[in-house]
Each structure stands twice: as C-alpha cells, then as structure tokens.
C-alpha positions as CSV (number, residue, x, y, z in Angstrom):
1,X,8.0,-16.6,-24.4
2,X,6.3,-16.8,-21.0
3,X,5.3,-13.9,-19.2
4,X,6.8,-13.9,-15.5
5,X,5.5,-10.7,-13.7
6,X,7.4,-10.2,-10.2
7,X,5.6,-6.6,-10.0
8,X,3.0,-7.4,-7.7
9,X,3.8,-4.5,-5.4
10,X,2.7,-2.0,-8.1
11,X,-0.5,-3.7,-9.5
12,X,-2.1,-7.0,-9.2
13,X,-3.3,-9.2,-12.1
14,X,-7.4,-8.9,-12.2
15,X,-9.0,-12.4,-10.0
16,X,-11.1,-13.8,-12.6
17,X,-14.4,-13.8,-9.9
18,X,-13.5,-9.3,-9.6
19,X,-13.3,-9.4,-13.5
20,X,-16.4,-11.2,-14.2
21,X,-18.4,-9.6,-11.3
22,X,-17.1,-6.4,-12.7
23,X,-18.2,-7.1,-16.0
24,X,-21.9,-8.2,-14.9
25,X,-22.1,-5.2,-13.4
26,X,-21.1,-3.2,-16.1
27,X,-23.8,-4.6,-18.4
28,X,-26.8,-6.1,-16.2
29,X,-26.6,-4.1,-13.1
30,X,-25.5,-0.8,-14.2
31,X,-28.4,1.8,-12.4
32,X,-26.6,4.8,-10.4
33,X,-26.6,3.0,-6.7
34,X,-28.3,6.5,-5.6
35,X,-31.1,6.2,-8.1
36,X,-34.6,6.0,-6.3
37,X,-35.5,3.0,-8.7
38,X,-35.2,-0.5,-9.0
39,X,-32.2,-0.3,-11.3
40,X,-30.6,2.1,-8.6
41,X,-31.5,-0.4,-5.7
42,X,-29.7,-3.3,-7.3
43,X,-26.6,-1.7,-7.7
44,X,-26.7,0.1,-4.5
45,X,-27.5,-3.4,-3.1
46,X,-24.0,-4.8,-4.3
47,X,-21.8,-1.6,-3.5
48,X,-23.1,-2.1,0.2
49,X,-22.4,-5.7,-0.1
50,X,-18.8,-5.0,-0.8
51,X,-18.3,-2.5,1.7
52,X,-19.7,-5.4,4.0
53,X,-17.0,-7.8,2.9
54,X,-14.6,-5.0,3.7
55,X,-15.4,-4.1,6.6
56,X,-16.0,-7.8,7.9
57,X,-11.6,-8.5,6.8
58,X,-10.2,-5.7,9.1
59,X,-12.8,-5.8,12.0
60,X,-15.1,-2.8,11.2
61,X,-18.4,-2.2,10.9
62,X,-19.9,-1.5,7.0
63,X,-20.7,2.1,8.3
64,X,-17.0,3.4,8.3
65,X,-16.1,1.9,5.1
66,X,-15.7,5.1,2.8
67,X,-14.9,3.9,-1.0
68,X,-12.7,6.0,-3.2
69,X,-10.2,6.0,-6.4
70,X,-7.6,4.5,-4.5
71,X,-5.1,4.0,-1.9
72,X,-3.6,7.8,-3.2
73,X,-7.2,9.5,-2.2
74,X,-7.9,7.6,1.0
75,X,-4.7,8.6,2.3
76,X,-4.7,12.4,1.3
77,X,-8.8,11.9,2.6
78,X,-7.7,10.9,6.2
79,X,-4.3,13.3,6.3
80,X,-6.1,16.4,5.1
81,X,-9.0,15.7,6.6
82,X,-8.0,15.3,9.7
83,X,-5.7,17.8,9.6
84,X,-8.8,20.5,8.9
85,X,-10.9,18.7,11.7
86,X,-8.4,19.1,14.2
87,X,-6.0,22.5,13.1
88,X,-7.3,24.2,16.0
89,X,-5.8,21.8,18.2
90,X,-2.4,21.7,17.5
91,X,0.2,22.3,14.8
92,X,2.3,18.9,14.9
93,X,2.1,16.3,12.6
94,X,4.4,13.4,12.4
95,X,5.2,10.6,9.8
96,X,8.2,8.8,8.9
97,X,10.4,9.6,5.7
98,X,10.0,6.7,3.5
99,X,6.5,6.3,3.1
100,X,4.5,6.3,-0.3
101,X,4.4,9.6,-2.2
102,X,0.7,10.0,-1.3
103,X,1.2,10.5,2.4
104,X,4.7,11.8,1.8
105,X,3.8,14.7,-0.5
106,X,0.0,15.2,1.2
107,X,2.2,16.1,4.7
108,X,5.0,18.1,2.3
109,X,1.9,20.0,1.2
110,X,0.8,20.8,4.6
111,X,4.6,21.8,6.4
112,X,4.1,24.5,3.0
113,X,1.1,25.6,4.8
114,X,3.0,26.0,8.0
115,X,2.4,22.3,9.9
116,X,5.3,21.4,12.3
117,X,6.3,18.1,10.6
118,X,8.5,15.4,12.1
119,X,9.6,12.7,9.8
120,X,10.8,9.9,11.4
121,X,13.7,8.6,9.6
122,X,14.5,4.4,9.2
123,X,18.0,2.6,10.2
124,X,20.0,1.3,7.5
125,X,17.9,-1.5,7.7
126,X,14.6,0.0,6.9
127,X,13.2,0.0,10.5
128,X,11.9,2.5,12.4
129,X,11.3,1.9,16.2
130,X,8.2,2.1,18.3
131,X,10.0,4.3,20.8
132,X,11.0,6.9,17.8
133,X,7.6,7.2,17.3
134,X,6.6,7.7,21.1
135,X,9.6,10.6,21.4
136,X,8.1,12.4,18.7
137,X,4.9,12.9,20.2
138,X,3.4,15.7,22.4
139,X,0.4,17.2,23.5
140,X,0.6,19.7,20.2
141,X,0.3,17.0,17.7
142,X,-2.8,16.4,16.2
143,X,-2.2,13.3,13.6
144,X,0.3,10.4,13.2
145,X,0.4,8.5,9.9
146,X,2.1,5.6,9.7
147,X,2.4,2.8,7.2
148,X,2.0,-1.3,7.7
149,X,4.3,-2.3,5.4
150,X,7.1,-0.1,3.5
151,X,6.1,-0.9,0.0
152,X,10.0,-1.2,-1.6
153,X,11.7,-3.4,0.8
154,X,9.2,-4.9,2.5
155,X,9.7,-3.3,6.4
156,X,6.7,-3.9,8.6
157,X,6.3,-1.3,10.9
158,X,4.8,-1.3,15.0
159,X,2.2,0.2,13.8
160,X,0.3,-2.2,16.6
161,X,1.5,-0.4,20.1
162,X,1.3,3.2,19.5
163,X,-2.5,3.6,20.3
164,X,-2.3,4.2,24.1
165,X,0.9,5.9,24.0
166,X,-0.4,8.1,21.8
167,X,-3.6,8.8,24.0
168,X,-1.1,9.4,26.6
169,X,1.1,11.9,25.2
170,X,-1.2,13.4,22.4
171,X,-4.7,12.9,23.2
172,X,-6.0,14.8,20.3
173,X,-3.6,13.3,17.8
174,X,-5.7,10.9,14.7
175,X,-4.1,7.9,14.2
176,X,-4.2,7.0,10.7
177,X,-2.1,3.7,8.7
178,X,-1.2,3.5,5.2
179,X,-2.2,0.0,5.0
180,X,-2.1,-0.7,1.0
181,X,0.7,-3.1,1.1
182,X,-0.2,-4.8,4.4
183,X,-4.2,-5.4,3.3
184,X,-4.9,-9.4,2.1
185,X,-1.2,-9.9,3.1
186,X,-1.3,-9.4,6.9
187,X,-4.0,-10.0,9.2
188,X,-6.1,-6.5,10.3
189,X,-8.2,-5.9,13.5
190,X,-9.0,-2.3,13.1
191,X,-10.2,-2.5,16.8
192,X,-7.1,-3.8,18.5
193,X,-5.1,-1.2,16.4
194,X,-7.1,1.3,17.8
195,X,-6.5,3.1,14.7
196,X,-8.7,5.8,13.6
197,X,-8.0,6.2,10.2
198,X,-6.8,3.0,8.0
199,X,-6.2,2.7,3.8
200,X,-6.5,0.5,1.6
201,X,-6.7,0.0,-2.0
202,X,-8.2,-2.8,-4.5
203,X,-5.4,-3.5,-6.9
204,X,-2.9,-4.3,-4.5
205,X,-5.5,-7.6,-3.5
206,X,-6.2,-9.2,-7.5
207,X,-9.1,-6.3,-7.6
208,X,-9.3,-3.3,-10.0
209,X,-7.4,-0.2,-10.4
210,X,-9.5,3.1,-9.6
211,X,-11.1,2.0,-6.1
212,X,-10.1,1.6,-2.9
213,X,-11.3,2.4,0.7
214,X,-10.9,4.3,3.4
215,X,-11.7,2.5,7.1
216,X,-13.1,6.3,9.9
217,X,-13.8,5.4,12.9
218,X,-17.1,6.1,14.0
219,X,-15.7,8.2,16.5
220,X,-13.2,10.4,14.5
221,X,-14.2,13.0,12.5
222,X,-12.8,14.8,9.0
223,X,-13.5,17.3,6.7
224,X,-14.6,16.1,3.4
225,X,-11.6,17.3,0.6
226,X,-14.2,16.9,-2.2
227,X,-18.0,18.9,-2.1
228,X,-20.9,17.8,-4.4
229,X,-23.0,15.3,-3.5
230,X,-24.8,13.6,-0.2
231,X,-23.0,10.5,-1.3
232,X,-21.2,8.5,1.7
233,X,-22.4,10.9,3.9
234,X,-20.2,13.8,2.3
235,X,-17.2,12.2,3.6
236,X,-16.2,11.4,-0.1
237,X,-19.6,12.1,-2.7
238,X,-19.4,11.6,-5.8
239,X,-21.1,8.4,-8.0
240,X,-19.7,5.4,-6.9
241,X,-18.2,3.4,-9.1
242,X,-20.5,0.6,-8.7
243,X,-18.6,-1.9,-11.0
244,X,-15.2,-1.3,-9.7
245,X,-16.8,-1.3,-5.9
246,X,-18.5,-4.9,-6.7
247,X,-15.2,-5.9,-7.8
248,X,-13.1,-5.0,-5.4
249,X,-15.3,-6.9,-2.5
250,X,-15.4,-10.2,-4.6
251,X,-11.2,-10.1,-4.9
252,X,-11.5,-9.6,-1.0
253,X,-13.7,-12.6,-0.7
254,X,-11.7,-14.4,-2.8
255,X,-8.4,-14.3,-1.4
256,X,-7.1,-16.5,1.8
257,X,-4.4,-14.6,3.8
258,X,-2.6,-17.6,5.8
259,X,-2.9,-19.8,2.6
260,X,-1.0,-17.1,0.3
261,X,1.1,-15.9,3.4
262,X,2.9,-19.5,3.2
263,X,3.1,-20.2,0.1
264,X,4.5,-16.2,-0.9
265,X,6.8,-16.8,2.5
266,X,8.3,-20.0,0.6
267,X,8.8,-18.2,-2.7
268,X,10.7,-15.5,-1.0
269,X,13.0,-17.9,1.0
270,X,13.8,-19.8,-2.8
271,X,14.4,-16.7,-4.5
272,X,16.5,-15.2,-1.5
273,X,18.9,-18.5,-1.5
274,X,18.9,-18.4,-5.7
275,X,20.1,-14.8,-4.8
276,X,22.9,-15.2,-2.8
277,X,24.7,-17.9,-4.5
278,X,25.4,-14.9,-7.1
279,X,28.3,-13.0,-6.6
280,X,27.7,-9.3,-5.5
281,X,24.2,-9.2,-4.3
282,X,23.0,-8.3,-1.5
283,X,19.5,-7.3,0.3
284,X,17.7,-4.2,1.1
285,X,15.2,-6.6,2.6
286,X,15.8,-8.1,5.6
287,X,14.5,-11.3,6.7
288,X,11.8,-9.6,9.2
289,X,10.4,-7.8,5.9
290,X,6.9,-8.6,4.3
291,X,7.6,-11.8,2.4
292,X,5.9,-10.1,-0.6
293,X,8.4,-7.9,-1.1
294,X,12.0,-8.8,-2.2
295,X,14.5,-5.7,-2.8
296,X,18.0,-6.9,-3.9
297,X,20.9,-4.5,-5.6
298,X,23.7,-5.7,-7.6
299,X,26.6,-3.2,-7.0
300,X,27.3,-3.5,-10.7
301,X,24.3,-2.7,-13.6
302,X,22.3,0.3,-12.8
303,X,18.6,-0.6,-12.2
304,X,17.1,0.7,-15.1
305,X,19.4,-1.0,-17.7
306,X,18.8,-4.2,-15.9
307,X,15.1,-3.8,-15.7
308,X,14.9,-2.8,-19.6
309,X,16.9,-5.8,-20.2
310,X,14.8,-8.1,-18.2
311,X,11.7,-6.8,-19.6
312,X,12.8,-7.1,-22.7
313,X,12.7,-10.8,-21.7
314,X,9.0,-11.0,-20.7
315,X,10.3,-10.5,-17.1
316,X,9.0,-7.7,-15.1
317,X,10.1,-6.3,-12.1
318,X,10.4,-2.8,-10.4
319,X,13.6,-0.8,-9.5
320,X,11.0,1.2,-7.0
321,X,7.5,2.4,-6.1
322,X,6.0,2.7,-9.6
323,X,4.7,6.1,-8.5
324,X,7.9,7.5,-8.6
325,X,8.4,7.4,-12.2
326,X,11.6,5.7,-12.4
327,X,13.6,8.3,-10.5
328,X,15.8,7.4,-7.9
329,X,14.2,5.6,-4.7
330,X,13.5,7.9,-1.6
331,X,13.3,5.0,0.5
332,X,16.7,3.9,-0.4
333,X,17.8,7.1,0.5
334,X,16.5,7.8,3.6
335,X,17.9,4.4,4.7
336,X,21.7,6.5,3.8
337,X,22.4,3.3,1.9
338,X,25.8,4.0,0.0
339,X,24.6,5.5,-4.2
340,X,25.9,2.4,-6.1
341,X,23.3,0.1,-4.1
342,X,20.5,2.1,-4.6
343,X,21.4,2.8,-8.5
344,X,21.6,-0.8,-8.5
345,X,18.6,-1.8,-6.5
346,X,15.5,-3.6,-7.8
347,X,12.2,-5.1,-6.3
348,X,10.8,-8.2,-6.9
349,X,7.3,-8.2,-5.1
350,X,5.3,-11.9,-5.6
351,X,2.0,-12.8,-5.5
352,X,-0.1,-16.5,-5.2
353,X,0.1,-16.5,-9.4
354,X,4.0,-17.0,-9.1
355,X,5.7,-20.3,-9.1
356,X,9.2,-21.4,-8.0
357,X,9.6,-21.8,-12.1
358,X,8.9,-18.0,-12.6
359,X,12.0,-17.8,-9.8
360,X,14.3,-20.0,-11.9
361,X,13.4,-17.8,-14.8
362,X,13.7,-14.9,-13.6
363,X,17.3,-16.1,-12.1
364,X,18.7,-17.7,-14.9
365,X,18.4,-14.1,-17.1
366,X,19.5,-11.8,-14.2
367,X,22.7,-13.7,-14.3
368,X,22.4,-13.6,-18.1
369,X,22.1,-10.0,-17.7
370,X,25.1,-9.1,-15.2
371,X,27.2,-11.0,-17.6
372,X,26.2,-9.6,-21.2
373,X,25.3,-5.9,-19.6
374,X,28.8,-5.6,-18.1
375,X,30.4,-6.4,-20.9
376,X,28.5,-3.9,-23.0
C-alpha cells in the first residue's frame, strides 16, 4: 500500500543530501567542533559553513546565527531572554493567542511570574490585523512575539510593518517572529523586517529533528537560559551537534522556495476543489493562507476517528499541531469557531514530495471514510 504523508507541518521527510551529509559527519568528521585539533577544526569548519548557508537565506550575517535543539528552544531563548535583558524596562509583553505551544506556554510562564500579557486574539478567519498589534503597544512593553505563518490553518501574519511602529510607540520593545512554518516556504529578509529576534527550525525544511536556529541581531541583547560552556558566545553553550548542524545547512541549500512555492500553491488549489465537491466541508483555511497548510472540517466524524481511519490506510494527516498531543486545537478555539467544526477539523500540510496522485488518494478514502465511519 503506498505511503501518502500529508503531515508536512509536523515533520519533514529527511533530503537525501541532509541525510548523507549527516551521516559523513557522523563517521568521518566526528571531532568536537571546539576541539583545539585537526579533528575539531574540520568539524568546526562545517558547523560554521551551515550557519553561513543560514544566515545567507534570511539576509543575516553568520555571526547572529545561534544553533539550538529546535524551533521549541530558540523561541523560549529569544522570549526569556529578552524578557531578563530588558525586565527593568517595562512589564508588558504582547503576543497573539494561537501561536505554537512554545511561545504560548514560554509567555504563560512569564504572566505566572507577574508579566502584563496581551494576547491578541484572531477573527473567525484566523487573522489578526496589523493595527491590533499597533493598539496593544506602549512605552511599557518590552517584547512582541509574533509568528509568520499560524502553523494549523495556514494564516500569514503582518509580521512585515510593525518595526517602526513599534519604535514609535515602544522603543524598548524586542521584536521577535516565530518563523518555523514561514522558513524555505516564504521568502525572509531579516533586515527589512527589522526584526530582532527570528526562529527557525530544521525539520520543518527536509533537515533533521533536534536542531534549529535562532537569528539575534547584533544589536539586541539576551540573557543566556542555559550556563556551561563558552560555546556560541554563551548565548546557547553546549556541544554542537555537529552532524545535525551540517545537515540542517545542506537541506537549506538544497531547497528552492519559488520552485516549491508553485508547485505546493497548485496542490493546494487541486486538493481545495476535490474538497468542496464533497458534501459538508468546509475550510478553516482561507485562500490568503500559507499554501502549505490545508485545514478542512467535516461537521460529521470527529477528527481522531477519521485520522485513525485514514492512517490505518497508509494516509497520514494531522487533526492539529502535533505538539499538542491530540487534544483539542487552541487555534480553533481562539478563532470561537462553533465545537462540531473543530472536533471535526483536520490538517493536511504538503510538501514538494507530494503529487496530485497522493491528493486523489487521499480523497478517494476520506469519502470512503465519511461513508463507512457514519454508518458505524
């Protein structure tokens, strides 16, 4: 039976080039990159290549590329972080409600502590406006986090136009983007942003679980969240994963953003039409969203049961961010969508490995699915 994976949002399939440059690195160029030797220097060598190729795709200079386990620590890096840099400064801190658990909880952690923290909440159609964002500010908040792209329905949000306004009206306010979902999808310039603090993670781009990055500007300062070493210039020590860090910049070299953008725009548009000829779906994705991302409900099967049942086909799909474990979807909720679409909401998230086959598929057992699942 073929395997159809339509869960790109949680993880990515391995690029060959990531997998085998991972693997020569695991077994030819293996020295600790801070080893004084010429083992060390050859692996140091390829982790600053990477952070080269990193830097290079959103406009940075190799300097303020800080690698770590993921997008979860880069973003809890630059929140807390900041957050200790600047707590003298203000008390305000301001993000929106549905972002991923790892700015979400990291800024839940923090209004525990005492933080004033404004979430910004979306429209029924999972956007949030540039002007919510600029009424939300004053002179006593000290960071804004934002994400790119919503990672379950796909919203991409003006992230782009907040920089002077937030000089304006908060001048000692970080700026800092959860950009996991946006990064190899979307175009980056770090500089005409004007963003200070900006994450992203490997596996989201064909590269391997465990790394990602974390973009500081030269001119923003954080306090280190982990103490041990004089790695990374404190910012984040620790060993780097050499391997993992090799791999991640050859799945950045690798990919080609307008390329996959068109061909993933094309797949969504098919998939969307297949959709809709079915009788009771609907979208949670509007046609603005991130043509990665595809969220869809039913009104009829709850998620779970239809994601059991299409898995059980070889088809895999999500009925939400994988990091919440299956319970029900925040974002769906903060959108106030009525309970039967989001207990009947699912994501379909594609990547340049699907086809329009994988689509037919995919279709042809959802409808299978409504019709046996109903009846059961």
């Amino acid at each position: 039976m073929k395997e159809i994976y339509l869960d790109n949002s949680a993880t990515t399939k391995v690029c060959d080039e990531a997998a085998n440059k991972i693997y020569m690195m695991l077994t030819q160029k293996y020295g600790n990159p801070s080893s004084l030797h010429g083992k060390g220097f050859e692996a140091e060598r390829e982790v600053e290549v990477a952070r080269e190729i990193i830097a290079k795709e959103i406009n940075a200079d190799s300097n303020e590329i800080y690698f770590t386990s993921g997008g979860t620590e880069a973003n809890n890096l630059a929140i807390l972080g900041s957050v200790a840099a600047k707590k003298k400064l203000g008390n305000k801190i301001i993000t929106t409600s549905f972002e991923h658990s790892s700015v979400y909880e990291s800024f839940k952690y923090l209004e525990n502590k005492g933080f004033e923290v404004v979430y910004i909440n979306p429209d029924k159609n999972g956007n949030i406006s540039r002007e919510q964002i600029i009424e939300a500010l004053d002179e006593n908040t000290i960071l804004v986090s934002i994400m790119m792209v919503n990672n379950e329905v796909g919203s991409i949000l003006p992230i782009d136009c907040l920089k002077e306004s937030i000089k304006v009206k908060a001048k000692n306010a970080a700026f800092h983007v959860d950009a996991v979902q946006a990064f190899g999808k979307l175009k980056i310039n770090v500089r005409k942003i004007g963003v200070d603090l900006l994450s992203v993670s490997a596996h989201k781009v064909n590269g391997p679980k465990g790394c990602g990055a974390l973009y500081k500007s030269k001119n923003t300062r954080i306090e280190p969240i982990m103490y041990g070493g004089e790695q990374q210039s404190k910012i984040r020590p620790g060993t780097e994963c050499a391997p993992l860090i090799a791999g991640f910049g050859e799945a950045v070299k690798n990919f080609n953003i307008d390329d996959s953008y068109l061909f993933v725009k094309e797949l969504n548009e098919y998939c969307r039409e297949k959709l809709s000829y079915i009788d009771g779906i609907g979208f949670n994705s509007q046609d603005t969203a991130l043509p990665y991302i595809l969220n869809f409900f039913n009104g009829k099967i709850k998620s779970e049961t239809m994601l059991h049942y299409l898995s059980s086909n070889n088809i895999f799909v999500s009925s939400g961010s994988a990091c919440a474990k299956g319970k029900q979807s925040r974002v769906l909720k903060s959108m106030q969508l009525d309970k039967k679409i989001i207990d009947t909401s699912l994501r379909l998230s594609f990547s340049r490995y699907n086809t329009k086959n994988d689509i037919d598929i995919f279709i042809n057992k959802l409808q299978e699915g409504l019709q046996n699942l109903a009846k059961a």
